[in-house]
Each structure stands twice: as structure tokens, then as C-alpha cells.
SEMARTOR-449169 format. One record per residue: residue in three letters; x, y, z of N, C-alpha, C in turn. Coordinates in nm, 3 decimals. Layout:
% SEMARTOR-449169
ALA  X  Y  Z  X  Y  Z  X  Y  Z
...
***
This chain:
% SEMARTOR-449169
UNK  11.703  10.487  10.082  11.799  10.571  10.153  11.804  10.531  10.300
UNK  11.936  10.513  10.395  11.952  10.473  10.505  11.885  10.600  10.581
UNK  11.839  10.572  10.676  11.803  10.672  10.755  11.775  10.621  10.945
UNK  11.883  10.727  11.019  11.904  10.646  11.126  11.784  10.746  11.247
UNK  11.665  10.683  11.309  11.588  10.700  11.361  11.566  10.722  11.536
UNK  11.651  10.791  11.644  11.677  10.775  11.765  11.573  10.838  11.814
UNK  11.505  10.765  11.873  11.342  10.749  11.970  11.333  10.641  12.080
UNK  11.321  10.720  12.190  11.302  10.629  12.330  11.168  10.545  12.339
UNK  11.036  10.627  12.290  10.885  10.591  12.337  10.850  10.513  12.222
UNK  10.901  10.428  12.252  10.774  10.297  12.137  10.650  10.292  12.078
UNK  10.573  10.409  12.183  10.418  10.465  12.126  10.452  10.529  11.991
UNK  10.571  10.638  12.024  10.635  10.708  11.874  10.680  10.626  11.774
UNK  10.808  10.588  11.789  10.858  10.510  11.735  10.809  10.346  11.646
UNK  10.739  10.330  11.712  10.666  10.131  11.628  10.567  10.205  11.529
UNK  10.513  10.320  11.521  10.414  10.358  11.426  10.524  10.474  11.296
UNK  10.617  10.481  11.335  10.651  10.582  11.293  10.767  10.491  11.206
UNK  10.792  10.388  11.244  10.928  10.354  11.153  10.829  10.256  11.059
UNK  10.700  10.191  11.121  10.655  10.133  11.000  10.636  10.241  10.873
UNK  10.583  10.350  10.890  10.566  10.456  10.803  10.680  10.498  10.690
UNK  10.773  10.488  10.777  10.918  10.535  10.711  10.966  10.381  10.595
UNK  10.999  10.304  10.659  10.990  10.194  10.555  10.872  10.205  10.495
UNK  10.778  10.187  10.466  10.693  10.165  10.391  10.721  10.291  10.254
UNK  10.760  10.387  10.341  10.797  10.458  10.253  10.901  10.461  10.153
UNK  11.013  10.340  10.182  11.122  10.269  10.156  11.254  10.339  10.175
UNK  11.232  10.349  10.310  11.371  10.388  10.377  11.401  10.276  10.448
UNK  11.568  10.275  10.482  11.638  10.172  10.534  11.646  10.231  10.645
UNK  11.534  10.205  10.787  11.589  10.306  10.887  11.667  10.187  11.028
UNK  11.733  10.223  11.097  11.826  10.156  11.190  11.759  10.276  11.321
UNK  11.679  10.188  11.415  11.615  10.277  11.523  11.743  10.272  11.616
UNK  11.748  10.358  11.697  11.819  10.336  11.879  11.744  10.432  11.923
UNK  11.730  10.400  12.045  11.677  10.434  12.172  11.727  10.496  12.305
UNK  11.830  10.539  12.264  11.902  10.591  12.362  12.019  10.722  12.308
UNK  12.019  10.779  12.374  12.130  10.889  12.318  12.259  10.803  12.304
UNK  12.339  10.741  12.359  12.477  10.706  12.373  12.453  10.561  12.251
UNK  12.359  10.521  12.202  12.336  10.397  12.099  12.313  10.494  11.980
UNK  12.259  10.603  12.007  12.224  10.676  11.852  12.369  10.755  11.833
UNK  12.431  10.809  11.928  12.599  10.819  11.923  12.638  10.687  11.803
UNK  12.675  10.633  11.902  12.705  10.465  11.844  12.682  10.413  11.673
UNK  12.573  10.425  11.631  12.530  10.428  11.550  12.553  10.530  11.482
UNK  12.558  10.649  11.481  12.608  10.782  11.372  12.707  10.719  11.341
UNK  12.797  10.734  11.465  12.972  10.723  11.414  12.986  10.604  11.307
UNK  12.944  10.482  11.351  12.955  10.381  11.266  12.905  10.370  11.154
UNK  12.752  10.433  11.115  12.719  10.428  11.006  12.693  10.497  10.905
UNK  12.650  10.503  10.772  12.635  10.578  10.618  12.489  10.601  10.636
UNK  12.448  10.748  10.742  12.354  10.771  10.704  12.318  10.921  10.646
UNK  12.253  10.977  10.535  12.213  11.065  10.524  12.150  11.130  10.555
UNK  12.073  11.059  10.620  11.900  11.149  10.736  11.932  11.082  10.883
UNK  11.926  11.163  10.942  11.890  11.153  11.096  11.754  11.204  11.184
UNK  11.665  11.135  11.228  11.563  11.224  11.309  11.622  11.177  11.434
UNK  11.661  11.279  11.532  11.654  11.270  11.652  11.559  11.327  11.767
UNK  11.535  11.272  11.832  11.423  11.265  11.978  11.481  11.362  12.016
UNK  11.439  11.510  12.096  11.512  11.564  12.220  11.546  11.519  12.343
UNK  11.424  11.480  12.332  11.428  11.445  12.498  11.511  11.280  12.506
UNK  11.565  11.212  12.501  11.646  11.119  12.538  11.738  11.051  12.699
UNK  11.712  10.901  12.680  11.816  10.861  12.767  11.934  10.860  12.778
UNK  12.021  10.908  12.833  12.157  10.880  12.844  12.232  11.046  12.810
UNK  12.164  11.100  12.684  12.204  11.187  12.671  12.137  11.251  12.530
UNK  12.084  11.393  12.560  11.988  11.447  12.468  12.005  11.507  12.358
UNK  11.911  11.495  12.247  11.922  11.483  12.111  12.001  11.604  12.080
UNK  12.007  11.742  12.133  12.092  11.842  12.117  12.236  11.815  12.166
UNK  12.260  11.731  12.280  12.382  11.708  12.271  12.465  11.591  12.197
UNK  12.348  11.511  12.177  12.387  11.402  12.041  12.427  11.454  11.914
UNK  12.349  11.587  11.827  12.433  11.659  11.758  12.514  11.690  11.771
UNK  12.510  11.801  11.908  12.679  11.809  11.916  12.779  11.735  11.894
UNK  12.817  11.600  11.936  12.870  11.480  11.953  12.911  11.457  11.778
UNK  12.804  11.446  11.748  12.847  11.367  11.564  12.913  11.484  11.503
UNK  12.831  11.642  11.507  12.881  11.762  11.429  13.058  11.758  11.477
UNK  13.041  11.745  11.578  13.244  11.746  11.666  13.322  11.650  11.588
UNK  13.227  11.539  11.575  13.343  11.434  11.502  13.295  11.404  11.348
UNK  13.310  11.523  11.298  13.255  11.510  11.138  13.142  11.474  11.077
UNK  13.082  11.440  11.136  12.909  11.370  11.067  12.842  11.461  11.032
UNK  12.783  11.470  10.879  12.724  11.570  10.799  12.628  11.590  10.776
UNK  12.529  11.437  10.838  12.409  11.431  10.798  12.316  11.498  10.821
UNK  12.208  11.518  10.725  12.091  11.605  10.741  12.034  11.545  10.874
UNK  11.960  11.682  11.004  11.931  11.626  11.122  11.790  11.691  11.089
UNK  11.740  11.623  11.151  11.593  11.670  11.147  11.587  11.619  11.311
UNK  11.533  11.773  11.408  11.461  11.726  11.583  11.339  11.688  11.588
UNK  11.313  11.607  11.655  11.157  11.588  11.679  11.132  11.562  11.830
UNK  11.014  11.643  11.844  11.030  11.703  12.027  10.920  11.735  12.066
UNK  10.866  11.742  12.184  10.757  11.782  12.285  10.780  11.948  12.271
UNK  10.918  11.939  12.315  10.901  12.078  12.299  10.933  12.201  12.203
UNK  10.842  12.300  12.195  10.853  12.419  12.066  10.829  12.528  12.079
UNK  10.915  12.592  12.212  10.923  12.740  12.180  11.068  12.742  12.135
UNK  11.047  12.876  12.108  11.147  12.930  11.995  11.322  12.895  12.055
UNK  11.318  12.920  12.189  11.429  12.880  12.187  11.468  12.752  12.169
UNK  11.441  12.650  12.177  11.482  12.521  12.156  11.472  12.465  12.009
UNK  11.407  12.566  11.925  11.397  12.517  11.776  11.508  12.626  11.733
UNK  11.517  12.758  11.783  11.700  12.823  11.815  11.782  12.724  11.773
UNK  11.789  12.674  11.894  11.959  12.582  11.975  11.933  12.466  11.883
UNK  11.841  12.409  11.871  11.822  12.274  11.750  11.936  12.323  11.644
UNK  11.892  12.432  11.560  11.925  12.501  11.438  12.061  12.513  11.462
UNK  12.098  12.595  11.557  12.248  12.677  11.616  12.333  12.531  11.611
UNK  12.323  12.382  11.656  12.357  12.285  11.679  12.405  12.235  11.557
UNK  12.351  12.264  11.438  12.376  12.205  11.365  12.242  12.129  11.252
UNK  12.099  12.109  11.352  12.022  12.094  11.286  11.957  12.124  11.153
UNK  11.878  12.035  11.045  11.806  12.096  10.910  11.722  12.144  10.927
UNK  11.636  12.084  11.040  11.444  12.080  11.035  11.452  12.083  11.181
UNK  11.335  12.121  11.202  11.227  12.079  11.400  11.104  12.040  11.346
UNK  11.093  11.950  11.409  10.931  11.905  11.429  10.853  11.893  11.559
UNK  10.729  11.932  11.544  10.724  11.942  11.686  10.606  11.831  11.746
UNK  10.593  11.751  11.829  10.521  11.658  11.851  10.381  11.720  11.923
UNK  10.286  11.647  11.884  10.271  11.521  11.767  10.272  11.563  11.645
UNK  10.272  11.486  11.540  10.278  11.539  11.432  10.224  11.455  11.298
UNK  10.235  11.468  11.154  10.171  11.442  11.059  10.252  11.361  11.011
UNK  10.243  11.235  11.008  10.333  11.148  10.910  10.399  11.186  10.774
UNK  10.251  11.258  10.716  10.259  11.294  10.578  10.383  11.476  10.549
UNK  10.378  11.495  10.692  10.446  11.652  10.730  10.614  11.569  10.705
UNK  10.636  11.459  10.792  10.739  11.446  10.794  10.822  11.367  10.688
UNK  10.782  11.298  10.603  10.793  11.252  10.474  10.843  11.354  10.395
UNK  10.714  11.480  10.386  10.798  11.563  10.300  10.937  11.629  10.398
UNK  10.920  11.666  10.523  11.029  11.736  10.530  11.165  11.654  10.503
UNK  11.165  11.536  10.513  11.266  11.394  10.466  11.270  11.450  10.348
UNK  11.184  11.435  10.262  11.207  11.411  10.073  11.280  11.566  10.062
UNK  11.284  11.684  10.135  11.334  11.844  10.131  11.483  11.818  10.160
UNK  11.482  11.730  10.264  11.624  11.694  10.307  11.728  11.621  10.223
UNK  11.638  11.530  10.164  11.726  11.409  10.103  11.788  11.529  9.973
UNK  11.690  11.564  9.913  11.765  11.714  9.791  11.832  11.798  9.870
UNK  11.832  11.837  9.976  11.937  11.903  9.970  12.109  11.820  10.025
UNK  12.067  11.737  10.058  12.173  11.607  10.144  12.233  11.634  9.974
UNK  12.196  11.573  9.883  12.273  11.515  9.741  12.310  11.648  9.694
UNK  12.240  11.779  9.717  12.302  11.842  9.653  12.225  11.921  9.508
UNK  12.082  11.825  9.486  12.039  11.834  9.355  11.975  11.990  9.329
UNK  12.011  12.037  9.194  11.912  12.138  9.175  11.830  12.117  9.103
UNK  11.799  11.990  9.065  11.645  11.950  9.032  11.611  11.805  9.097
UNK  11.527  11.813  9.078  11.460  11.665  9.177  11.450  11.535  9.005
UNK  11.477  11.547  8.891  11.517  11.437  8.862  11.672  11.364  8.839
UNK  11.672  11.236  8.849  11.783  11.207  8.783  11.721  11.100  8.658
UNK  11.857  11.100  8.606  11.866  11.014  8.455  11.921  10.882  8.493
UNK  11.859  10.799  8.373  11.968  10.663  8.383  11.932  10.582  8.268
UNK  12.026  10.489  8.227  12.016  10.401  8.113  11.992  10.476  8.000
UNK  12.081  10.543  8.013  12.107  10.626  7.841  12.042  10.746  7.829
UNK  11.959  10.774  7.939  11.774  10.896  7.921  11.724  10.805  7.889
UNK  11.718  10.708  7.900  11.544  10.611  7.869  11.499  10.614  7.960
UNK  11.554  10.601  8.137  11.504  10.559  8.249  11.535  10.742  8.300
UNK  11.414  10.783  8.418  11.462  10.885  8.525  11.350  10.864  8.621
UNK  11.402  10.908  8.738  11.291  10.893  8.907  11.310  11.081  8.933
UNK  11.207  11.079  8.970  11.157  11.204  9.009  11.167  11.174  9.229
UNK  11.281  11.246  9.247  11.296  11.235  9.378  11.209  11.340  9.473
UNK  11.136  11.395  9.443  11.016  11.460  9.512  10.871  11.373  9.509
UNK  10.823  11.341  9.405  10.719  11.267  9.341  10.742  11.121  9.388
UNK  10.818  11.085  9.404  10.918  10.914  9.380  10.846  10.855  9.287
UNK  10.846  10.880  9.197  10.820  10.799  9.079  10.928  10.813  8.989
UNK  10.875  10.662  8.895  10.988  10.668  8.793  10.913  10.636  8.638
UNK  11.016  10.670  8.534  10.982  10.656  8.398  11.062  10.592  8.329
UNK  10.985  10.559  8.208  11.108  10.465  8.092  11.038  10.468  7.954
UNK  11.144  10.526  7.868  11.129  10.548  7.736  10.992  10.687  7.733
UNK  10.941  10.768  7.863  10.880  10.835  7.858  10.728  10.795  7.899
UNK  10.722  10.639  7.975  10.616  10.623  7.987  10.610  10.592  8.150
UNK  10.537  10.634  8.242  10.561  10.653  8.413  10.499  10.459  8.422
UNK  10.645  10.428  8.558  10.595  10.271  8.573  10.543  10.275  8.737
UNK  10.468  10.188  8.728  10.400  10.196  8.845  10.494  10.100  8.962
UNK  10.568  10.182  9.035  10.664  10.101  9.140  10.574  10.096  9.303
UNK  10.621  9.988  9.355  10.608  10.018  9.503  10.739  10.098  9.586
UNK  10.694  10.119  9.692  10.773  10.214  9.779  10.939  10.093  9.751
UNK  10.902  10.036  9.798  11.020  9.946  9.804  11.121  9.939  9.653
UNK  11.069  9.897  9.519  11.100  9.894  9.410  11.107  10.025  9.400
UNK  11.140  10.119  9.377  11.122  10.293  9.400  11.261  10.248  9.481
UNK  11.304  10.249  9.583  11.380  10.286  9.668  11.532  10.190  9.624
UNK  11.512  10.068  9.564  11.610  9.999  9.551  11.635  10.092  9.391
UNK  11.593  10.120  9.315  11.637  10.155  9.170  11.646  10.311  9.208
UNK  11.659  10.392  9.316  11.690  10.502  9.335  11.847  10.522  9.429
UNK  11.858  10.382  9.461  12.018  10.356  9.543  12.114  10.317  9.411
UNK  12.050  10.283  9.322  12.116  10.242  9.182  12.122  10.369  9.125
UNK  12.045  10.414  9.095  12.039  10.541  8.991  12.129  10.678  9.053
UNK  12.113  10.687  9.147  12.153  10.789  9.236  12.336  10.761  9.175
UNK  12.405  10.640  9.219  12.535  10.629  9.154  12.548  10.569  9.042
UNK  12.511  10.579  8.924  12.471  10.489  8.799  12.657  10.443  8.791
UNK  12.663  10.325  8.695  12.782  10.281  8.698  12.902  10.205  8.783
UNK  12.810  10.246  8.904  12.894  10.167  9.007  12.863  10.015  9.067
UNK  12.862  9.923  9.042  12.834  9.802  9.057  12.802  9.785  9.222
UNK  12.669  9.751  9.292  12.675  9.727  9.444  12.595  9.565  9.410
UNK  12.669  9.517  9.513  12.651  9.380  9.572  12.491  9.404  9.648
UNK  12.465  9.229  9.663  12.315  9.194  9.725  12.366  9.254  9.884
UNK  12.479  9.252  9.930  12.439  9.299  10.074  12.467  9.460  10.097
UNK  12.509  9.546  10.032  12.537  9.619  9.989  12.372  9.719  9.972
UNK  12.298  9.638  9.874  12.187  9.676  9.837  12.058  9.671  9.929
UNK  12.084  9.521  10.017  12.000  9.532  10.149  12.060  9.596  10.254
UNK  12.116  9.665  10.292  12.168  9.766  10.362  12.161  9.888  10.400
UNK  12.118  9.915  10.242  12.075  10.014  10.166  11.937  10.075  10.166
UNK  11.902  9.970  10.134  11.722  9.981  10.098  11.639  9.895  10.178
UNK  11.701  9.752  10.240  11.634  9.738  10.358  11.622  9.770  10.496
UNK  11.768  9.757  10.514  11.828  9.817  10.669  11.896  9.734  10.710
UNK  11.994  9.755  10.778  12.046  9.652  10.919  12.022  9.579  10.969
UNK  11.846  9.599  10.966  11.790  9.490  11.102  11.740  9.387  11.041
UNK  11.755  9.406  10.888  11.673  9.312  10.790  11.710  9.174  10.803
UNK  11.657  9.044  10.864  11.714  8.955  10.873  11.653  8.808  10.776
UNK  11.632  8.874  10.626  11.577  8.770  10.569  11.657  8.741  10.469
UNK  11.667  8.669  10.321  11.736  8.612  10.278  11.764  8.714  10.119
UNK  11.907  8.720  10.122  11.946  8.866  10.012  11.917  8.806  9.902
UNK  11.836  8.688  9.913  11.784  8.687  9.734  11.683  8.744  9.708
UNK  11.610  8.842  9.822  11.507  8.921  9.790  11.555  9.028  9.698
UNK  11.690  9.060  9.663  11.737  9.169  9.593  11.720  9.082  9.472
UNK  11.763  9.048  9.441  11.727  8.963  9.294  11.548  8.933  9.261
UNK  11.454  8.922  9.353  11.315  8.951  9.301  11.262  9.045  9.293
UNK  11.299  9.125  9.366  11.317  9.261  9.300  11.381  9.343  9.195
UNK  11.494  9.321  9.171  11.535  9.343  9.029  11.465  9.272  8.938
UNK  11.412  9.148  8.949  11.341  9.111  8.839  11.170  9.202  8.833
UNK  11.071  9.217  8.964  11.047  9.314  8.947  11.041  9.426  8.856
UNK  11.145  9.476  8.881  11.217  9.657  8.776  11.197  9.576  8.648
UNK  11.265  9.535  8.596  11.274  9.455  8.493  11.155  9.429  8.418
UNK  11.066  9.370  8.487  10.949  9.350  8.426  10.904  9.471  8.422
UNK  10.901  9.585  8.456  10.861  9.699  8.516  10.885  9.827  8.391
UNK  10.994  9.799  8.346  11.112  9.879  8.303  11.153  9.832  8.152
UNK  11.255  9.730  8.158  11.288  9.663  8.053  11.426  9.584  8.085
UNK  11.426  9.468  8.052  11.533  9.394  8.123  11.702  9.470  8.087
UNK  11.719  9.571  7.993  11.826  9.635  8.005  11.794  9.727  8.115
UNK  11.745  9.757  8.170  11.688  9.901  8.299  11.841  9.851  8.408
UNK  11.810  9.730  8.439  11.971  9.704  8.540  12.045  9.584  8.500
UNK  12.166  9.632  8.474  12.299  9.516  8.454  12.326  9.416  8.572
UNK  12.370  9.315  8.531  12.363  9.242  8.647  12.529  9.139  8.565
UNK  12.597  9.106  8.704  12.733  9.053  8.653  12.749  8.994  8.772
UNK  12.807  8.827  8.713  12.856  8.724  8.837  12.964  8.776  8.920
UNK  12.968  8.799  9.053  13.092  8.865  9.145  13.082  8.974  9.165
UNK  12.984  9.097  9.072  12.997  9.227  9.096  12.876  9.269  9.172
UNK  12.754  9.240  9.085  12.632  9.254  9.118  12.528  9.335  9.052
UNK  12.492  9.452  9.084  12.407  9.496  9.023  12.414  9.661  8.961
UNK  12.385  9.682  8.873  12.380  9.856  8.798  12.329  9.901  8.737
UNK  12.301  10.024  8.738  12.276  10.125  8.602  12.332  10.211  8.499
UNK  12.338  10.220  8.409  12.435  10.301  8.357  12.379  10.396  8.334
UNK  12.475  10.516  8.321  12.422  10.646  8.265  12.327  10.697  8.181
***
């Protein structure tokens, strides 16, 4: 899942986005209020953590900014500061979550995985795929096939949950690193194909369709 990350302090931020990928999110950092602007408008993200305190212009008025021009995404604040009024005005803004610094890696993961269900909408945390042979448990992140749990990494987990999530819809290798790696990913998109082989071995080589020109899927 894309997830766009706006943090000024690099002490925060370099420990905190390794965490988040690893966790296998596609996150796109900025560092500045008027670049994390920039970045909303332009991009497909479902999660947002924003910094309060910011350059250029601060994470409460950066909500403002995206909520004004339609942007829906789940916001989660993360901030120095936490009295009540400012976790208030977070909320009143438009915000999902506050977090308050410093904080628990493992705190903010889940409040992400709370977000991402309610972002989709789900009233249960699994989905189905490949007929009911295949389903991922989006709380747990694990996945199953034919009823037996396969042991994925964060990464393999995250690419067959950008599939499953729209079963049927065919997405391309850049499409898929976009997705599940990020933006900043600057290595070679045949890593999406060793990874599907991956699943595959994982799963069962029907688990994802694969077609010259289209790319890659799941079916229902």
C-alpha cells in the first residue's frame, strides 16, 4: 500500500521509513509542508502520516490544503506536541489518528493496519481470491491457500495484497512497483516478476495470471 510520509528530522524519519517498508509499504517521504502539498495532490495515496511541526507550512494546515481540494486519505498526525487541544484541531481538520512523539514503531503499524480497514471500507479484515483457494488476513498480514497458511515476507505479503485487494484487474510491472515499492524505487521492474515467481512457489502457479502486454492478476 502507497503511503505518503511528511517528516522534516531525519533522526525521525531514516528509522521510521525503514520500518514502514520493511513492513511493505510503498512510502514516498517529503520534508517540507509545501512538497508534502505537492505530493498529496499528485499522488494515489491511502495513508498519510504527517509531522506537525513543519517547514514551509504545518501539518494542520497541510490537511487543510488536501481536505479543500478533495483528498480523502486516511491522516494520521505525528507530533511533539499532545495536549488536548492540538489532538482537538488534528481531528476537527480532518485527521484519523494522533500520535504523539516519541513513539512505538509497533504502536504505529497497528494504528496504519486500523486505518488501511477503514480506508477500504472492510467489515472484515479478510479478503478472498482465486476461486476461495487463496485469502490474506489484512490485520494479521498473512496469507492462505487451499486452507494451508504460506509463509510470506513483508514484501511478498504486500505485492499479492495490491493484487488481491482488486482481483481481476490486470496491473503492469510499473504499476506494481509503484505500488508496493514506491517512487523512489530505482531498481530494475523485473524484480516484480521474482517475486511473482516467489508467490507461486509459495502458493501455486495458478495463485497469479500473468499475460504478454497486460501483466499481472488474480481472479476472484
Amino acid at each position: 500500500m502507497r503511503l505518503l510520509f511528511v517528516e522534516d528530522d531525519p533522526r525521525i524519519a531514516e528509522p521510521t521509513l525503514g520500518a514502514l517498508r520493511e513492513a511493505g509499504y510503498a512510502v514516498t517521504w517529503a520534508q517540507t509542508g509545501p512538497d508534502g502539498l505537492e505530493q498529496g495532490m499528485l499522488g494515489d495515496f491511502p495513508l498519510m502520516i504527517l509531522d506537525v511541526m513543519l517547514p514551509g507550512m504545518d501539518g494542520f494546515e497541510l490537511a487543510r490544503e488536501l481536505r479543500g481540494n478533495g483528498v480523502e486519505s486516511s491522516i494520521l498526525f505525528l507530533t511533539a506536541r499532545g495536549e488536548v487541544a492540538d489532538r482537538v484541531e488534528g481531528l476537527d481538520l480532518g485527521g484519523d489518528a494522533y500520535m504523539v512523539k516519541p513513539f512505538a514503531v509497533p504502536e504505529l503499524l497497528a494504528n496504519l493496519r486500523a486505518l488501511s480497514r477503514r480506508e477500504r471500507g472492510q467489515a472484515l479484515p479478510r479478503v478472498t481470491f482465486g476461486a476461495g483457494r487463496g485469502s490474506i488476513d489484512t490485520v494479521a498480514r498473512t496469507v492462505t491457500w487451499d486452507g494451508q497458511e504460506a509463509a510470506t515476507t513483508a514484501r511478498e505479503y504486500a505485492l499479492l495484497e495490491a493484487l488481491a485487494l482488486t482481483p481481476e484487474r490486470w496491473f503492469t510491472r510499473e504499476e506494481l512497483l509503484d505500488r508496493v515499492w514506491g517512487p523512489e524505487f530505482d531498481g530494475e521492474s523485473r524484480i516484480v516478476d521474482v517475486y511473482v515467481r516467489y508467490l507461486r512457489r509459495k502458493l501455486a502457479p495458478e495463485a497469479i495470471n500473468s499475460e504478454r502486454g497486460r501483466g499481472y492478476r488474480v481472479q476472484k
